[in-house]
Every structure is written in structure tokens, then in C-alpha cells.
C-alpha positions as CSV (number, residue, x, y, z in Angstrom):
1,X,-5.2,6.8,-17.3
2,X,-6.0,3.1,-19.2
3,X,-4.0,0.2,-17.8
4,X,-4.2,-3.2,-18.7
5,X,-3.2,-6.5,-16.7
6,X,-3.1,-10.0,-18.2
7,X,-3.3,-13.4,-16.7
8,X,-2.3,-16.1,-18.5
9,X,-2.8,-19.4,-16.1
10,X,-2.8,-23.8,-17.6
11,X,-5.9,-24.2,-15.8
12,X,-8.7,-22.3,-15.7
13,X,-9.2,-22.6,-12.1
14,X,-5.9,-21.0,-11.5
15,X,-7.0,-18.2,-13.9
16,X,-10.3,-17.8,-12.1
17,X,-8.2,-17.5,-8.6
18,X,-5.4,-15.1,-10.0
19,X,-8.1,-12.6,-11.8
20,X,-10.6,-12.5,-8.3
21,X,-7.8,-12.1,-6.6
22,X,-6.9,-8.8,-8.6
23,X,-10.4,-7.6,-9.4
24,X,-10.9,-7.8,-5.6
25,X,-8.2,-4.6,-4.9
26,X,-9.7,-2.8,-7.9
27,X,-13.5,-0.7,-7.5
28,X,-16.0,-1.8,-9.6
29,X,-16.4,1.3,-11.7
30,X,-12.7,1.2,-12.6
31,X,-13.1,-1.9,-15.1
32,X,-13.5,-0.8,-18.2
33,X,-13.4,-4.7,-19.4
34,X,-12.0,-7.9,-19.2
35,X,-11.6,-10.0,-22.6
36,X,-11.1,-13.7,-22.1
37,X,-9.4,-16.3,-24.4
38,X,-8.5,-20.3,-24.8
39,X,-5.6,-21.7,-26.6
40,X,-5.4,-25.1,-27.4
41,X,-2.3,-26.5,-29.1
42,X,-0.5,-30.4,-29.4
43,X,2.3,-30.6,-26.7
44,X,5.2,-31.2,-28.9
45,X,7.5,-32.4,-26.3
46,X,5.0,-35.3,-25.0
47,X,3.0,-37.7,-27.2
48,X,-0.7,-37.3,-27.3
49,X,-1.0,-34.7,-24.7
50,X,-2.7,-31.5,-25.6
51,X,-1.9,-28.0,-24.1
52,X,-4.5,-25.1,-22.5
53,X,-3.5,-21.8,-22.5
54,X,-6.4,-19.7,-20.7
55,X,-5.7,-15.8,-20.6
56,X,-7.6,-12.9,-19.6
57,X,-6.6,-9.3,-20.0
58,X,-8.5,-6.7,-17.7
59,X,-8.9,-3.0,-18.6
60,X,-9.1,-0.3,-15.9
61,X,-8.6,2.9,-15.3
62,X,-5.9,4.0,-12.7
């Protein structure tokens, strides 16, 4: 069976931590992939501040 887990941290260190800390319970040969992705956007609710979205979303088999 093909699950999928996603990540979505404001720093990409905190991404980086979250997804090694999940890969590291999972075998290698399970991951089927892992698709990454940054979101940048104005912060509408403070004045000249922009916003990071970084997301990841793993693929394995269970």
C-alpha cells in the first residue's frame, strides 16, 4: 500500500529536522519519493515582511 506524509515547516531548518526525523523510522527501500516545494507570499498582517512556506511530501510504501 502507497502512503503519503507531508511536512509543511516556516523555516527550512525545521523542515530538514521534522523530515530526518521521519525518514529515520522508515527503510530506505520503502521511499518511493519525496517532492519538495517553497512558497513565498507578502505577510498581509505585518508591513514589509515576507512569508516562507517550505513543504515536503514523502511517498512510501507501508
Amino acid at each position: 500500500m502507497i502512503q503519503v506524509k507531508v511536512f509543511d515547516e516556516d523555516h527550512e531548518d525545521d523542515l530538514e529536522e521534522s523530515l530526518n526525523e521521519f525518514l529515520s523510522g522508515i527503510p530506505q527501500e520503502r521511499i518511493v519519493d519525496i517532492k519538495y516545494q517553497i512558497a513565498v507570499c507578502e505577510n498581509v498582517h505585518e508591513e514589509n515582511e515576507t512569508m516562507f512556506s517550505f513543504s515536503a511530501l514523502v511517498i512510501y510504501k507501508k
